[in-house]
N, C-alpha and C positions, 0 to 999 in steps of 0.2 A: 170528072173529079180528078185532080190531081194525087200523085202517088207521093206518100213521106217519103221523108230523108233518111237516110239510115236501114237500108235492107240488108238483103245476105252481100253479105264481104267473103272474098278469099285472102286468107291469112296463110302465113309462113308460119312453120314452127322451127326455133333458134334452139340451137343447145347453147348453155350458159356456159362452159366451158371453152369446145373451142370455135363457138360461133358461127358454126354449119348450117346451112338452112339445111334440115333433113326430110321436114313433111308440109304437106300443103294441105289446108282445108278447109271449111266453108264455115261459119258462123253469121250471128244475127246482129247484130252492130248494136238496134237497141236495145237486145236483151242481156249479152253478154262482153262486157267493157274491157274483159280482159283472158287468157285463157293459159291457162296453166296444165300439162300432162307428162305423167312419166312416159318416158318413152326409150325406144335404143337410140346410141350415138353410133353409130357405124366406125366416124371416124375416133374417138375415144374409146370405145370398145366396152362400155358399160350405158346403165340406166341414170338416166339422168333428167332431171324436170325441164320440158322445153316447155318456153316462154312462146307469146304468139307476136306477131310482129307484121303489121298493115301492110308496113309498104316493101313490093315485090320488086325484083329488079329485073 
């Protein structure tokens, strides 16, 4: 049996301000399209909603 397409991913989390990857973490591809969390900015120095973002460099 072949395995689907779409398993766990490692995603980045962006802050939307100054565009830091600050955290790294694992999600479900086909469960979860998109991923959104308050989190700290280290380099801003507040909470702010980091965005999730595929591709890792």
């Amino acid at each position: 049996m072949a395995k689907k397409k779409g398993g766990v991913i490692t995603v980045a989390l962006v802050c939307p301000e100054c565009k830091a990857t600050n955290f790294f973490t694992s999600l479900n591809k086909a469960t979860t399209p998109k991923l959104a969390v308050n989190k700290y900015c280290k380099h801003c120095k507040k909470h702010t909603e980091h965005t999730s973002r595929e591709k890792l460099k």
